[in-house]
C-alpha positions as CSV (number, residue, x, y, z in Angstrom):
1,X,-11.2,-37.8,25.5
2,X,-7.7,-36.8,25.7
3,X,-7.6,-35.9,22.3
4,X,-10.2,-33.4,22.6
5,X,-8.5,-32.3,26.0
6,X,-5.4,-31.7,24.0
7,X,-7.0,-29.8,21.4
8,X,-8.8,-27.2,23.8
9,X,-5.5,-26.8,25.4
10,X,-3.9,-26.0,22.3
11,X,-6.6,-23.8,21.0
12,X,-6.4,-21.8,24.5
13,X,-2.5,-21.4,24.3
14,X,-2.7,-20.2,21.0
15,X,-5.2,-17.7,21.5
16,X,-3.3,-16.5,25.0
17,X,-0.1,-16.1,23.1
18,X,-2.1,-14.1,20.0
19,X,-3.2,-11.7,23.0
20,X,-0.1,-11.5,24.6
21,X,1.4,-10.7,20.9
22,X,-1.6,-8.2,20.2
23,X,-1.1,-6.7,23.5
24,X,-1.2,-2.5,23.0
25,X,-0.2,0.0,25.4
26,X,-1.0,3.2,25.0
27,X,0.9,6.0,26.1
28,X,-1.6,8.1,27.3
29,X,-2.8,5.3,29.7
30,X,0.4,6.2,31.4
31,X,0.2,9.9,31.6
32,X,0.8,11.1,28.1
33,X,-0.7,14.3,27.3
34,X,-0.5,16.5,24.0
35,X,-0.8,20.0,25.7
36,X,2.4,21.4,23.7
37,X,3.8,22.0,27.0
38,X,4.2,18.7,29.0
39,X,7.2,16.8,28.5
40,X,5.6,13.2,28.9
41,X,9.3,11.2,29.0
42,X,8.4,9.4,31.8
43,X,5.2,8.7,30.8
44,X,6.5,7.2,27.0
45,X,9.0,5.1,29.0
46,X,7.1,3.5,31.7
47,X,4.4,2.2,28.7
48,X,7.6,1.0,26.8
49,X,9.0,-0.8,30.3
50,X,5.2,-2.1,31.1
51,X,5.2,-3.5,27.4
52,X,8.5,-5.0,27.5
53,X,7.9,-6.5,31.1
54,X,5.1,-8.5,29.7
55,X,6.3,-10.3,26.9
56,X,6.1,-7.9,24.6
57,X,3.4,-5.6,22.3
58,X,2.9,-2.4,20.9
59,X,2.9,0.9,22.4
60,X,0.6,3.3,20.9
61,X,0.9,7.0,20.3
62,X,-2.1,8.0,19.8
63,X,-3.3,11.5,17.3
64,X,-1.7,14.7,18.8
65,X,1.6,16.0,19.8
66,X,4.1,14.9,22.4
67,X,7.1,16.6,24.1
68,X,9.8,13.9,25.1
69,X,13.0,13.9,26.1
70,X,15.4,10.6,25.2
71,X,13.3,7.2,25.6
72,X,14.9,3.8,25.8
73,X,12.9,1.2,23.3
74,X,13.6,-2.1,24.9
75,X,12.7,-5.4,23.2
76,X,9.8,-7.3,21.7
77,X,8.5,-3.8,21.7
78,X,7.1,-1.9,18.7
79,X,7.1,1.7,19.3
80,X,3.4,2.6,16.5
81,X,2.7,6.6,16.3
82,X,-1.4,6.5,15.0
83,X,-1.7,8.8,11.8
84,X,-1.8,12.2,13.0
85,X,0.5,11.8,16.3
86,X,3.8,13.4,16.6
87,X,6.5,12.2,19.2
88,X,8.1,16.1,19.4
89,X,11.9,16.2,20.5
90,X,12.3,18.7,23.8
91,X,13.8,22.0,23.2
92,X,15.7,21.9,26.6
93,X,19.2,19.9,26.3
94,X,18.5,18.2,30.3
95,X,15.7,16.2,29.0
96,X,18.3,14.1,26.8
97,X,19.8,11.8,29.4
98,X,19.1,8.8,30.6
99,X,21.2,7.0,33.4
100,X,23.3,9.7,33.7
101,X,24.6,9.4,30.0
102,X,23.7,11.5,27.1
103,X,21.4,10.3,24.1
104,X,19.4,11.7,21.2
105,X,15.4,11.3,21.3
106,X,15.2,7.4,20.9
107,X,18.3,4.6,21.7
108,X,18.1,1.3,21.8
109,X,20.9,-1.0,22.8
110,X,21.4,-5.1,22.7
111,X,17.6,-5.0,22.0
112,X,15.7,-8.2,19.7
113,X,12.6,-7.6,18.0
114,X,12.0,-3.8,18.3
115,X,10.2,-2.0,15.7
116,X,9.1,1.8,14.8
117,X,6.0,1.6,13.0
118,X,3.1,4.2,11.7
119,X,2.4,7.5,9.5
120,X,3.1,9.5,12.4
121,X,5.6,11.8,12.8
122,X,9.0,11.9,15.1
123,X,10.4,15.6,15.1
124,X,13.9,16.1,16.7
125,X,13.8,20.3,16.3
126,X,17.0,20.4,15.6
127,X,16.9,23.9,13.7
128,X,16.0,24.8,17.6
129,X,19.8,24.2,18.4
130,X,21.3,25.9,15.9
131,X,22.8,29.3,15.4
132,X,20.9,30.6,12.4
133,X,22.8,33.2,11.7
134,X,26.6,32.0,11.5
135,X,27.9,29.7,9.6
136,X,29.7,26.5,10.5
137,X,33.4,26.0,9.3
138,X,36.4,23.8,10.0
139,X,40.1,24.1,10.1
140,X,40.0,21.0,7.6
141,X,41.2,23.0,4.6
142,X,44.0,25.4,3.5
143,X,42.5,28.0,1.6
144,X,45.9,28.7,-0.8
145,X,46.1,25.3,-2.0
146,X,42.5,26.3,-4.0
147,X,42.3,27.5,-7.1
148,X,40.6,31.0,-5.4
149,X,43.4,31.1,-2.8
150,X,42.4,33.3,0.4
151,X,38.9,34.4,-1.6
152,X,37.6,30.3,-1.2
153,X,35.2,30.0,1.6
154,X,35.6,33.1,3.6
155,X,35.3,32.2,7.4
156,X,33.1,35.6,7.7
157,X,30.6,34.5,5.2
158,X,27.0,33.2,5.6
159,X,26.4,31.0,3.0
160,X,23.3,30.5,1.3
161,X,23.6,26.8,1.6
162,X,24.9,26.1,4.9
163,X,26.0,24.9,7.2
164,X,24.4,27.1,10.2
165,X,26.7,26.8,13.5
166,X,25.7,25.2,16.8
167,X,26.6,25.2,20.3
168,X,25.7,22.2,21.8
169,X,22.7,19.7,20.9
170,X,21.9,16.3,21.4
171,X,22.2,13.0,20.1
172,X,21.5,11.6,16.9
173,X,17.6,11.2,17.0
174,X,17.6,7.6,16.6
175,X,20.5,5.1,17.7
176,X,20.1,1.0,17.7
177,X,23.4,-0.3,19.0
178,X,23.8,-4.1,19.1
179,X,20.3,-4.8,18.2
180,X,18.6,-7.8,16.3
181,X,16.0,-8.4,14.3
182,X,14.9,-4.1,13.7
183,X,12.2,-3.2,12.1
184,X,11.2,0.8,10.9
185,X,8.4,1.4,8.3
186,X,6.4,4.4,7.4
187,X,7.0,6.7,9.6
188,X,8.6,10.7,8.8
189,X,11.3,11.9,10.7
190,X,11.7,15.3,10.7
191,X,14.8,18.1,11.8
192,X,17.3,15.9,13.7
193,X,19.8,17.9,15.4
194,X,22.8,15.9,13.9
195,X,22.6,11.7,12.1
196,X,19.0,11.1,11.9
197,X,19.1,7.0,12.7
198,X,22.6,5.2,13.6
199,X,22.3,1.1,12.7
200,X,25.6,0.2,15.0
201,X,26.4,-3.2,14.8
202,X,22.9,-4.5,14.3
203,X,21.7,-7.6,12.8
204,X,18.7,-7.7,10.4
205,X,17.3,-4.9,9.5
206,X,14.4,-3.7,7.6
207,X,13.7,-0.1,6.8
208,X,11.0,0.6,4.2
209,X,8.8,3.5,3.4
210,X,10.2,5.9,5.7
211,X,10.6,9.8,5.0
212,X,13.1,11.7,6.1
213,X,13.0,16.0,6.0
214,X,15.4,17.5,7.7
215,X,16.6,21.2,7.5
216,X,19.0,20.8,4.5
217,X,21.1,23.8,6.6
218,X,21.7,21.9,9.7
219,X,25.2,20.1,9.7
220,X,26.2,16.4,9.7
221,X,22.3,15.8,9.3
222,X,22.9,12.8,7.8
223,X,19.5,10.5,6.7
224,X,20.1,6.8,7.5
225,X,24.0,5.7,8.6
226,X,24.6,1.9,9.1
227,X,28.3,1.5,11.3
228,X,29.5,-2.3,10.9
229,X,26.0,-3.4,10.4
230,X,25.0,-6.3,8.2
231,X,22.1,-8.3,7.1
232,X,20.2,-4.3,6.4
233,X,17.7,-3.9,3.8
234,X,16.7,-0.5,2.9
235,X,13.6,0.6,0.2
236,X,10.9,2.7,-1.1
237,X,12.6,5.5,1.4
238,X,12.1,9.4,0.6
239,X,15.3,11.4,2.5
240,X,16.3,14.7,1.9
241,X,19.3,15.4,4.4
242,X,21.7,18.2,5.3
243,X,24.8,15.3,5.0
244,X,25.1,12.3,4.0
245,X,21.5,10.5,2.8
246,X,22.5,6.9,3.4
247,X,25.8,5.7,4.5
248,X,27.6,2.5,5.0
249,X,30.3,2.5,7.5
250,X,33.1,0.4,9.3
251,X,33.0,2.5,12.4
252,X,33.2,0.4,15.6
253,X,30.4,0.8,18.0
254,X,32.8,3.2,20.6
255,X,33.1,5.5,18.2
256,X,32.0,9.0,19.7
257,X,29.7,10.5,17.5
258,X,27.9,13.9,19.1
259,X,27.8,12.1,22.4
260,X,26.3,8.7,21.2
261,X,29.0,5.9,21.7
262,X,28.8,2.6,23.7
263,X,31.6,0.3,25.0
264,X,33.5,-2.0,22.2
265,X,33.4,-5.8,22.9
266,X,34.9,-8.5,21.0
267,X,32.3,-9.5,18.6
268,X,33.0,-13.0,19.0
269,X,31.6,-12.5,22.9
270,X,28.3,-10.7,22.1
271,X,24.8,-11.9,22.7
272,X,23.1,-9.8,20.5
273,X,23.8,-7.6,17.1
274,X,26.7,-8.3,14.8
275,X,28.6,-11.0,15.8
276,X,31.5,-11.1,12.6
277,X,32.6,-7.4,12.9
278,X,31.8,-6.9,9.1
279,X,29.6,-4.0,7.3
280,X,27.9,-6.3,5.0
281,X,25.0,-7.3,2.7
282,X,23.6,-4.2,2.7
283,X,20.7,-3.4,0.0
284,X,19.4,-0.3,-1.1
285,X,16.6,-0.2,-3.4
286,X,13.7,2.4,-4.6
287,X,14.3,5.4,-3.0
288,X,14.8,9.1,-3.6
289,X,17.7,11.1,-1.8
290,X,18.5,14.8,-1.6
291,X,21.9,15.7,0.3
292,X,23.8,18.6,1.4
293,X,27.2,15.7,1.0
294,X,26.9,12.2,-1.0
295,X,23.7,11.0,-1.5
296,X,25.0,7.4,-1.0
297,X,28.7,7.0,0.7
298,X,30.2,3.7,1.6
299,X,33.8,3.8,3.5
300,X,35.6,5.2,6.7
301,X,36.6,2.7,9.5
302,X,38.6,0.1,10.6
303,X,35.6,-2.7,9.9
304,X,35.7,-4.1,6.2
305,X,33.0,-3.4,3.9
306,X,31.5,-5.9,1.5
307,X,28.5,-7.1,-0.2
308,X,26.6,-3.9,-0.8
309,X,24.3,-3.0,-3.6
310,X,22.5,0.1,-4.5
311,X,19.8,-0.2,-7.0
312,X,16.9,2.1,-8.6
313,X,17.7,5.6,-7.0
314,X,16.8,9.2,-7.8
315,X,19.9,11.4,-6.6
316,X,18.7,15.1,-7.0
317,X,20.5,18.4,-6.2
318,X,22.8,16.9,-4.0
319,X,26.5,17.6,-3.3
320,X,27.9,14.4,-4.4
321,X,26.0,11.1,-6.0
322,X,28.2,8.3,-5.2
323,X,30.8,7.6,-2.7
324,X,33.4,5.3,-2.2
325,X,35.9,6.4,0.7
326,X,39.0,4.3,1.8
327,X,40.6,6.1,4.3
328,X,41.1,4.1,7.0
329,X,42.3,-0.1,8.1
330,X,39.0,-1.4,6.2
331,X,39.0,-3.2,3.1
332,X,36.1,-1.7,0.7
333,X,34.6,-4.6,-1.8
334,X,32.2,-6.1,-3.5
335,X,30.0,-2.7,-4.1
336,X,27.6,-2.4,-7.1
337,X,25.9,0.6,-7.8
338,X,22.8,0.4,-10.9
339,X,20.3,2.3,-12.3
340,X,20.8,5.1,-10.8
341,X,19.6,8.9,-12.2
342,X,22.0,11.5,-10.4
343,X,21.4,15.3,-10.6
344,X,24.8,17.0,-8.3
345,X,26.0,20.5,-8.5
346,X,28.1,22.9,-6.5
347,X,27.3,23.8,-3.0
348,X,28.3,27.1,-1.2
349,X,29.8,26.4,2.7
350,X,31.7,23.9,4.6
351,X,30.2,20.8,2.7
352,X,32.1,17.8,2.0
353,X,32.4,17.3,-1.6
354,X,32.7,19.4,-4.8
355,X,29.8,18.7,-6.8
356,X,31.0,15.3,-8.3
357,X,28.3,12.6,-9.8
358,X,30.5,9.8,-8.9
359,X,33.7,9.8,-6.5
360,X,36.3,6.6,-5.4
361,X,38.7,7.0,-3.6
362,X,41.3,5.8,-1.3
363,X,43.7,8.1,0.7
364,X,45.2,7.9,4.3
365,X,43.2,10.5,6.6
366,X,46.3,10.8,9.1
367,X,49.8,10.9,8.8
368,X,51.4,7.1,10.3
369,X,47.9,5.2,9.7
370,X,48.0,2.4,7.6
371,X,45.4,2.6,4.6
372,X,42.9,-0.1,3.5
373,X,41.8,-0.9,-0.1
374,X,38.7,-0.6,-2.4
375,X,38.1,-3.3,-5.4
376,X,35.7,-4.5,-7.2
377,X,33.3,-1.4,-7.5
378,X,30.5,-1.3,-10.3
379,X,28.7,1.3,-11.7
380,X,26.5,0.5,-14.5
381,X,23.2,1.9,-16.2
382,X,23.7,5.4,-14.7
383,X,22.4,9.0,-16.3
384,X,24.0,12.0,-14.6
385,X,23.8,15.7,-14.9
386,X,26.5,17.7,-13.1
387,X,28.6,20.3,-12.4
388,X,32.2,19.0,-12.6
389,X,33.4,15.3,-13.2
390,X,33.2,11.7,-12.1
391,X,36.5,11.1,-9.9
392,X,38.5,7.9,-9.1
393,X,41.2,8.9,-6.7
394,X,43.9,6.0,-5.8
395,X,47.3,6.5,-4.0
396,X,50.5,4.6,-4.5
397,X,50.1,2.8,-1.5
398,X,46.6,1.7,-1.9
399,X,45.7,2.0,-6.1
400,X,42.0,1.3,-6.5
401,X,41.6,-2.2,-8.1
402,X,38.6,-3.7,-10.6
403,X,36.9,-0.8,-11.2
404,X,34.1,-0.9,-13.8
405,X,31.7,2.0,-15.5
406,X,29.2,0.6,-18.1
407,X,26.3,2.3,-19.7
408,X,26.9,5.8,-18.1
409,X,25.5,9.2,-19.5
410,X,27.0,12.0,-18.1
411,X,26.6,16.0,-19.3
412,X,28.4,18.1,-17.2
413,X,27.1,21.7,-16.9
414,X,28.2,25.4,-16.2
415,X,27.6,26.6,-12.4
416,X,27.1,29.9,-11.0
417,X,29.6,29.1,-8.4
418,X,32.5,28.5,-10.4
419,X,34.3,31.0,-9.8
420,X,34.2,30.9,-6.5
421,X,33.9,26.9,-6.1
422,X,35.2,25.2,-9.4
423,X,38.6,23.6,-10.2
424,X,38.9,22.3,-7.0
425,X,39.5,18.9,-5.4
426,X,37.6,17.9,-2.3
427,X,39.3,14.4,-0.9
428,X,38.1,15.4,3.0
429,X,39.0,13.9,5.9
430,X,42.7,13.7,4.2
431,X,46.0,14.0,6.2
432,X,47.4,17.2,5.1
433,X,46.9,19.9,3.0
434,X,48.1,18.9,-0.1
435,X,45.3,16.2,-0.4
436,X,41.9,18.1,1.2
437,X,40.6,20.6,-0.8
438,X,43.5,21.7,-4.0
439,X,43.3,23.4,-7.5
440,X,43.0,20.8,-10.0
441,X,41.6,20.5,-13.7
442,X,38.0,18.9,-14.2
443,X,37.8,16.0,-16.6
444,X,34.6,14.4,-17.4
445,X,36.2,11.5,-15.9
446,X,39.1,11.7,-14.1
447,X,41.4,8.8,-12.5
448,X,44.9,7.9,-10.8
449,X,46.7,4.9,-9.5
450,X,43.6,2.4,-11.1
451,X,44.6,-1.0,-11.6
452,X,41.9,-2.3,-13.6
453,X,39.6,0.3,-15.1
454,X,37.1,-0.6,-17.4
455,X,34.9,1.9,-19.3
456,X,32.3,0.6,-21.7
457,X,29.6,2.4,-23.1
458,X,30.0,5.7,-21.8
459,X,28.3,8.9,-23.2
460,X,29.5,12.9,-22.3
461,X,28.6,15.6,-23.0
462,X,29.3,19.0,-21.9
463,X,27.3,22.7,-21.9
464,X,28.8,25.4,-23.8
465,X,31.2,28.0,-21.5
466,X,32.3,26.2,-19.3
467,X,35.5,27.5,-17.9
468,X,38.9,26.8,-19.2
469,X,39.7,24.8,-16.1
470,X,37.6,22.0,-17.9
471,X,40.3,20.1,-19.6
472,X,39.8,16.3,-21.1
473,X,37.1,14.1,-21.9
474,X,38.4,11.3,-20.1
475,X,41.9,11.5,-18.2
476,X,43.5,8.3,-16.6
477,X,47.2,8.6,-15.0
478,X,49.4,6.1,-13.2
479,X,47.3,2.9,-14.2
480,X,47.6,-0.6,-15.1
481,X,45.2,-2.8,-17.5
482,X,42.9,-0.1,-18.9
483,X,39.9,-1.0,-21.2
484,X,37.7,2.0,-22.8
485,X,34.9,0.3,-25.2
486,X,32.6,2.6,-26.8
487,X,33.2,5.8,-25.7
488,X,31.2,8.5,-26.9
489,X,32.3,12.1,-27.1
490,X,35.3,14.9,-26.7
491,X,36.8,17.5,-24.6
492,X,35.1,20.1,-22.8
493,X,35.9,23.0,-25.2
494,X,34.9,22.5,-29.0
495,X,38.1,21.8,-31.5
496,X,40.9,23.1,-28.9
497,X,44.2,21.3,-28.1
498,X,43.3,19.0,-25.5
499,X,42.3,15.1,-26.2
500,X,39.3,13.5,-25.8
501,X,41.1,10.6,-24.2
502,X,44.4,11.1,-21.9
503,X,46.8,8.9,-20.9
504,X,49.8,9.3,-18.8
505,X,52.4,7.1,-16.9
506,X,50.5,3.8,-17.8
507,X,50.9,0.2,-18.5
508,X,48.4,-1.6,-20.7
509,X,45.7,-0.1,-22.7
510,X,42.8,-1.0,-25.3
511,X,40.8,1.6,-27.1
512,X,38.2,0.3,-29.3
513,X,34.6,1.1,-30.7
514,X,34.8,4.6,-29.9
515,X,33.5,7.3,-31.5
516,X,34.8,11.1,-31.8
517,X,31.8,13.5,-31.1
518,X,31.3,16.8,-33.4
519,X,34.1,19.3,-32.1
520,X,36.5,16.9,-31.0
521,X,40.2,18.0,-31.5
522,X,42.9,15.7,-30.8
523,X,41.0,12.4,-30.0
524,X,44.0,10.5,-28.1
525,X,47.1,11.9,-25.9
526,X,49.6,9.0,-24.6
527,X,52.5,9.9,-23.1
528,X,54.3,7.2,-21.1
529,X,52.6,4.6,-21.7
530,X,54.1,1.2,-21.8
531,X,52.6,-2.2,-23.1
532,X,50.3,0.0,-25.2
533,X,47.9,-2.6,-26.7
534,X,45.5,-1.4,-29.4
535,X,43.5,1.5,-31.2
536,X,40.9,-0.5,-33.3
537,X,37.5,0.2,-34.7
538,X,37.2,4.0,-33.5
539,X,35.0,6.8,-35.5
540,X,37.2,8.9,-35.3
541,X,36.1,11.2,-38.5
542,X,35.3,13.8,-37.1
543,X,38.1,14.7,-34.8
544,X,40.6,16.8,-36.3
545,X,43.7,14.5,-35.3
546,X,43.8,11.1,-34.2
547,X,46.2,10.5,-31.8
548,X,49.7,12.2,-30.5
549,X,51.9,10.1,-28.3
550,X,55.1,10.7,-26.3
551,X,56.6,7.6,-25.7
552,X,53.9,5.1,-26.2
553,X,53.6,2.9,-29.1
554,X,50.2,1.6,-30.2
555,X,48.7,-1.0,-32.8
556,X,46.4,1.3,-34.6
557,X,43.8,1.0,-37.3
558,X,45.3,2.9,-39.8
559,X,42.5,2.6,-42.0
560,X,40.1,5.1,-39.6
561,X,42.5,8.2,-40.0
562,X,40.9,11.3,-41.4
């Protein structure tokens, strides 16, 4: 008998907690109505408090379109817009408060088990907050330092591809500060006024199948940006953004972004979210990204970084491809990037970035602040088309260290906006002048204070007529410990002075099973370049001169001379 007592109670606790777990509030129950006029913010929120207040369920929005202001998802609540139903972002600026403070449309802080779920549709309007017809710019740059001097970016200009300016608008669209266990799948997010989602020191997190379309004009419209999150697993994602498409940061949670910031707390005290105060294990996997800035950046902040990987991506006429950015306290490491197809090319307007497939680099952003370090950075099994070089940017104070690029393709191709964008450097946020946006020479790869450098198996190519500010095939300054294995290919312009391969101010070097592409002229300049170690098993036939060097000694095949 008391067996049979215990199993009925069992059975009925099981099936009150699968109701309690199944429980679905829908917002129209509350007062929710999809008139295009309404703005139902108190109605969305009290179904999201009733929800939360009982343990926990879904809140439903049902087929139609809503006008809300900011909503607060609170936990063991999943937030599930119905195919067809659009949560619409108000265009008034008062409707985006909440306690006083200012938020975007949806925030969620020191929540557990909250979740964003559907194939409806959350629409921030932010094209509604923006000045169409002016063009954002920053004091950020000194225009003589380009290559076009006071013709570079004219401050009077509209440019065709943005940025627009803005006034005022309101917070990122979607913000989880201090939040565990996160859940966002299959939903579109459309036209955020500034970051589309902000993961701030959050704790497993899934985000998979999401799309997001922003207006590509809009500025610092970035897709997905994860600040000193870890434990974050991102896939099968389609985001086409008008900054940055997915970004992995060491900001600390206070950090005032358009109006979204919360107070800092030692990590070690905190109840919920990330509890070690690193940006790690991050994956990014099966997804296609579009960007007005990187398509993938990883740096800025005073939070190490480590433990990321980025894996089966379509990059496609975006700004930048890759980013590394060490200019701040963190520590960057650990950071593999693989098959990967990037497409990049020049952008008109204030946009970070000039165009490059690839770009590492570490540089102070104020004067005084002491500068962290990036190591151990793969890329591997990468094809990229582009419109200037791959970068690796070090400083004396901070070279980059262990940096590896195997099985890369890269043609580089002419632009229409050259002449008024090309031959430039873009190192943004930087602390003066002399190290934002400067007039510089384009290699197909170019790098500087690199200890470590490994290049193996890499393939370039270049378009005929390109301008003369193309210079090298690959050019490597102020290094230690370089490897370049099975390089294919030559300088920009076909049988002129330059080398494929250039070397300056340089300790340790080995050039092997290389082979000089059709046109190639001089296929190695070395000058300064100490513990040179060997030149062995190169095709070099069909360069027209094998090497010229300027105090640096090598052990070369003499055998492979023309």
């Amino acid at each position: 008998m008391k067996r049979k007592l215990f199993s009925v109670i069992y059975i009925l606790s099981i099936l009150l907690f699968s109701n309690i777990q199944a429980a679905v509030y829908n917002i129209t129950d509350f007062g929710a109505v999809a008139d295009g006029k309404t703005v139902n913010t108190t109605a969305v929120q009290k179904a999201i408090d009733t929800c939360n207040q009982s343990g926990g369920g879904t809140v439903t929005v049902p087929t139609g379109t809503y006008i809300t202001g900011t909503i607060r998802l609170l936990s063991h609540v999943n937030l599930h817009l119905e195919s067809g139903a659009k949560l619409s972002g108000s265009t008034d600026l008062a409707d985006y408060t909440y306690e006083g403070k200012r938020h975007g449309l949806i925030f969620a802080g020191d929540a557990v088990n909250i979740s964003i779920t559907g194939r409806g549709e959350i629409n921030g309007n932010g094209t509604s907050f923006m000045t169409l017809d002016k063009s954002h710019i920053s004091a950020d740059f000194v225009r003589a330092r380009t290559r076009q001097g006071e013709k570079f970016m004219p401050a009077d200009e509209l440019f065709e591809d943005g940025p627009v300016a803005y006034e005022d608008r309101p917070g990122m669209m979607i913000v989880f500060l201090k939040c565990e266990n996160v859940h966002i799948s299959d939903v579109t997010l459309v036209d955020s006024p500034s970051w589309t989602m902000r993961l701030g020191d959050c704790d497993n997190v899934v985000v998979r199948g999401i799309a997001i379309l922003n207006n590509l004009l809009v500025p610092n419209s970035d897709g997905i940006h994860c600040t000193t999150s870890r434990n974050v697993r991102i896939s099968d994602c389609d985001i086409r953004a008008g900054d940055d498409a997915i970004i992995v940061t060491g900001f600390g949670i206070d950090t005032d972004v358009h109006g979204d910031q919360s107070a800092g707390e030692a990590y070690s005290t905190r109840k919920t979210g990330n509890k070690t105060g690193y940006a790690e294990n991050i994956t990014v996997t099966n997804c296609t990204l579009m960007s007005r800035s990187s398509g993938i950046r990883v740096g800025y902040g005073d939070n190490n970084i480590r433990n990321c990987t980025f894996q089966n991506l379509v990059i496609y006429s975006s700004n930048r491809g890759l980013g590394v950015f060490a200019r701040d306290l963190a520590v960057i490491e650990n950071i593999l990037f693989s098959d990967i197809i990037i497409n990049t090319r020049l952008h008109s307007g204030h946009w970070w970035g000039n165009g490059e497939p690839i770009h590492v680099s570490a540089i102070a952003q104020s004067e005084g602040y002491d500068l962290g370090r990036i190591k151990n950075v793969r890329f591997s099994n990468i094809f990229a088309e582009a419109e200037t070089g791959i970068l690796v940017y070090g400083d004396p104070e901070s070279p980059v260290e262990d940096v590896s690029f195997d099985n890369v393709q890269l043609r580089i191709n002419n632009s229409p906006l050259n002449p008024e964008y090309g031959g430039n450097i873009d190192l943004r946020p930087s602390k003066g002048p002399e190290t934002q946006i400067f007039q510089h020479d384009i290699s197909g790869l170019y790098a500087r204070y690199v200890n470590g450098l490994t290049i193996s198996n890499f393939k370039l190519s270049w378009a005929d007529g390109l301008p003369e500010f193309f210079d090298y095939g690959l050019h490597v300054e102020q290094f230690n410990d370089l490897i370049i294995d099975g390089f294919i290919g030559r300088q920009p312009h076909i049988n002129n002075t330059r080398a494929a391969i250039a070397l300056n101010d340089g300790s340790g070097v080995t050039i092997r099973n290389c082979v000089a592409a059709d046109g190639t002229g001089l296929f190695i300049a070395a000058e300064r370049v100490a513990n040179a170690g060997l030149i062995v098993n190169n095709d070099i036939r069909r360069a027209k001169k094998m090497l010229k060097a300027v105090e640096a000694e090598f052990k070369a095949d003499d055998n492979l001379y023309p």
